[in-house]
C-alpha positions as CSV (number, residue, x, y, z in Angstrom):
1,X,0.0,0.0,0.0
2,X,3.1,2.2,1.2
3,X,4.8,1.3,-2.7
4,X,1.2,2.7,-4.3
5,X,0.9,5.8,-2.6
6,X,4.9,6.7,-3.5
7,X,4.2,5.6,-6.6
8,X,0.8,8.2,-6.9
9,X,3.6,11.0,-5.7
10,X,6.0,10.3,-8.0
11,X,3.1,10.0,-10.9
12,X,2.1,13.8,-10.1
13,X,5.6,15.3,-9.8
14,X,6.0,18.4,-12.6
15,X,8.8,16.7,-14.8
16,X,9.4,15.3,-17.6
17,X,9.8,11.3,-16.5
18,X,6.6,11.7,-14.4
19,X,4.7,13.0,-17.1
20,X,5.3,10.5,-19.8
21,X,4.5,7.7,-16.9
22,X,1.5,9.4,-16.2
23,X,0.5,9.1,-19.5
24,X,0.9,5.4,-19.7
25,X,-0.9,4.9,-16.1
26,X,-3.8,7.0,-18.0
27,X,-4.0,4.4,-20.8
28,X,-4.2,1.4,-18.5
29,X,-6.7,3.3,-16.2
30,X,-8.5,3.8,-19.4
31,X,-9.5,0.2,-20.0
32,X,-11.6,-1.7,-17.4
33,X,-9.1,-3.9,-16.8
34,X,-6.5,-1.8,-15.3
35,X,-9.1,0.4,-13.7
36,X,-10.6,-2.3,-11.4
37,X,-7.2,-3.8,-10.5
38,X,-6.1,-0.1,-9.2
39,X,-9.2,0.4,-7.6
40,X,-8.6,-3.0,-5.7
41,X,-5.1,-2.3,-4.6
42,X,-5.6,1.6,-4.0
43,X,-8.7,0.9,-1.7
44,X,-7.1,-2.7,-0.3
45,X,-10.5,-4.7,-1.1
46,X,-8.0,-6.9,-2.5
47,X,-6.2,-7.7,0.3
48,X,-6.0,-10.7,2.0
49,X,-4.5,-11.1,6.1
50,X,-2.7,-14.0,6.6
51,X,-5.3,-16.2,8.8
52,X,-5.5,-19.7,9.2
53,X,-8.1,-21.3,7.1
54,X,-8.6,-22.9,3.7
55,X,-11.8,-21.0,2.3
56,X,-11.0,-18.6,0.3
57,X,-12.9,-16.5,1.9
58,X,-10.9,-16.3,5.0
59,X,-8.9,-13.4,5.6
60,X,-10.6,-11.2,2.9
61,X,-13.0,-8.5,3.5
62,X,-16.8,-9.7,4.5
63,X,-18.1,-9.9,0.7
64,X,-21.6,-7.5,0.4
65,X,-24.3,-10.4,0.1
66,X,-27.9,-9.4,0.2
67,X,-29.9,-11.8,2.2
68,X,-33.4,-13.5,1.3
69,X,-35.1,-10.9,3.6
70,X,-33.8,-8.0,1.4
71,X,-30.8,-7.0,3.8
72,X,-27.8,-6.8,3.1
73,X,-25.1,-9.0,5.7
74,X,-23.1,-5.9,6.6
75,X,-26.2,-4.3,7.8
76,X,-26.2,-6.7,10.5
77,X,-22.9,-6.2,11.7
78,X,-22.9,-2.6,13.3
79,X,-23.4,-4.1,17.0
80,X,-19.7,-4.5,16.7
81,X,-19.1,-7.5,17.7
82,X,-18.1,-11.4,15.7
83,X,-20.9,-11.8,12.9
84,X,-22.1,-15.4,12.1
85,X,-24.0,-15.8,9.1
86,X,-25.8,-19.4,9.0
87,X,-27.0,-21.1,5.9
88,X,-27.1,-24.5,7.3
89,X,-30.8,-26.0,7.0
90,X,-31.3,-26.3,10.9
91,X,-29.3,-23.7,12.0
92,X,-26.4,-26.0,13.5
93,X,-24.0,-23.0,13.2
94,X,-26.1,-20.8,15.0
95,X,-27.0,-23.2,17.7
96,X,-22.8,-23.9,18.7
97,X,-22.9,-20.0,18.8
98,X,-25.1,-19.5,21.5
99,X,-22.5,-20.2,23.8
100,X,-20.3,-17.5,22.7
101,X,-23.7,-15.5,23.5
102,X,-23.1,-11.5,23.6
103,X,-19.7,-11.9,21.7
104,X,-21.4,-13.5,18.4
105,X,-24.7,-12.6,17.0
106,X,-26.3,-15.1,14.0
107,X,-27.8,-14.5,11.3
108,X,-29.5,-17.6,9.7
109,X,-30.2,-16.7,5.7
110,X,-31.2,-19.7,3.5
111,X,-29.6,-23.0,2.0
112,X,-26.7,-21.2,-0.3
113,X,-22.7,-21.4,0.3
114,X,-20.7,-20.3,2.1
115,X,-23.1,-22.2,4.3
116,X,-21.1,-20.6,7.6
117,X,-19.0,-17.5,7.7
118,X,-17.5,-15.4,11.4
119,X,-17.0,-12.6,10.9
120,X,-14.6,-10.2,13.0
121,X,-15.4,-6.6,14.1
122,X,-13.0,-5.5,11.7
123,X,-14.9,-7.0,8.9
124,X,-12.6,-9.3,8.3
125,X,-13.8,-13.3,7.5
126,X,-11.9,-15.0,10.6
127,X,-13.9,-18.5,9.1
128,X,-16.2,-19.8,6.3
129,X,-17.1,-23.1,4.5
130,X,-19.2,-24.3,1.9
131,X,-20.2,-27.4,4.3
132,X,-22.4,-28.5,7.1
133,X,-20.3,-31.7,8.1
134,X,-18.6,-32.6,11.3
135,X,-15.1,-31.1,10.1
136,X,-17.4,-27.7,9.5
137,X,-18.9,-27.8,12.7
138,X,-15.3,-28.3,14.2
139,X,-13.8,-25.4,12.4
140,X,-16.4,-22.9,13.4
141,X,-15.9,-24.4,17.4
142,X,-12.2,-23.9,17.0
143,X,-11.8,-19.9,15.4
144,X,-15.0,-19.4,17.9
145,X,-12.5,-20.1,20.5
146,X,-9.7,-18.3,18.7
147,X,-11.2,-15.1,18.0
148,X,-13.9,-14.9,21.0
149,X,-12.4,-16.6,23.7
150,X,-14.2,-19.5,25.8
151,X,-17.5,-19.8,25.7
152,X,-20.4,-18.5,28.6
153,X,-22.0,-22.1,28.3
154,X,-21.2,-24.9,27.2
155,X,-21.7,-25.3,23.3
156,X,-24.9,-27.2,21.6
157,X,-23.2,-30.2,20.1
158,X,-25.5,-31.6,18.0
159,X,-24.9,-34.3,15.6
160,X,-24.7,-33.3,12.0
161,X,-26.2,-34.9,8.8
């Protein structure tokens, strides 16, 4: 980020050298190409922190889904604490966070993927998966505990189909 704000410096300087490169940044930032990738890197919605987690979700910002009841995930997030969104067809992610109650608030939208995603307060996806099996259930359990501590009761374990 530092490298592309020197870089935006150097690009306005008054001589010469900076003029010509600003005139071949202009041509890539006229084709839709170059403009989304410098909108990504300038505004960092391409970033990615470094958390543990296979989903590619994980570590990015909270993509803006809209929800079957019209709202949009983010709008559910301003209480400013972890964000579970729930997709699974009984709620099983929802249920193991009520023990995390006051530090995680659910969401429960539908049968689509990711069928569970945390979300920090920073908006950042601390876990997601496109499953509902035991090895999802365990994943969500484990970066519940990572990111939120231990839980205020014990967790719902309830078998999963």
């Amino acid at each position: 980020m530092l490298d592309w704000t020197r870089a935006q410096i150097g690009v306005m300087r008054g001589d010469a050298k900076s003029a010509a490169l600003r005139e071949v940044v202009a041509d890539l930032l006229s084709t839709r190409d170059g403009t989304t990738y410098a909108v990504k890197k300038i505004s960092g919605a391409d970033q990615r922190i470094d958390l543990p987690g296979d989903h590619p979700l994980v570590g990015r910002f909270v993509p803006d889904l809209w929800l079957a009841d019209g709202s949009r995930l983010g709008d559910h997030g301003h209480g400013g604490g972890f964000l579970l969104l729930d997709r699974t067809q009984d709620g099983t992610f929802a249920r193991l966070a009520q023990a995390w109650d006051g530090r995680v608030s659910s969401v429960t939208d539908g049968h689509a993927t990711p069928t569970g995603m945390l979300v920090r307060p920073d908006g950042v996806v601390a876990w997601a998966s496109d499953a509902t099996d035991i090895a999802a259930v365990t994943g969500l359990e484990s970066a519940l505990h990572r990111w939120t501590g231990t839980p205020s009761s014990a967790p719902d374990h309830m078998p999963v189909g």
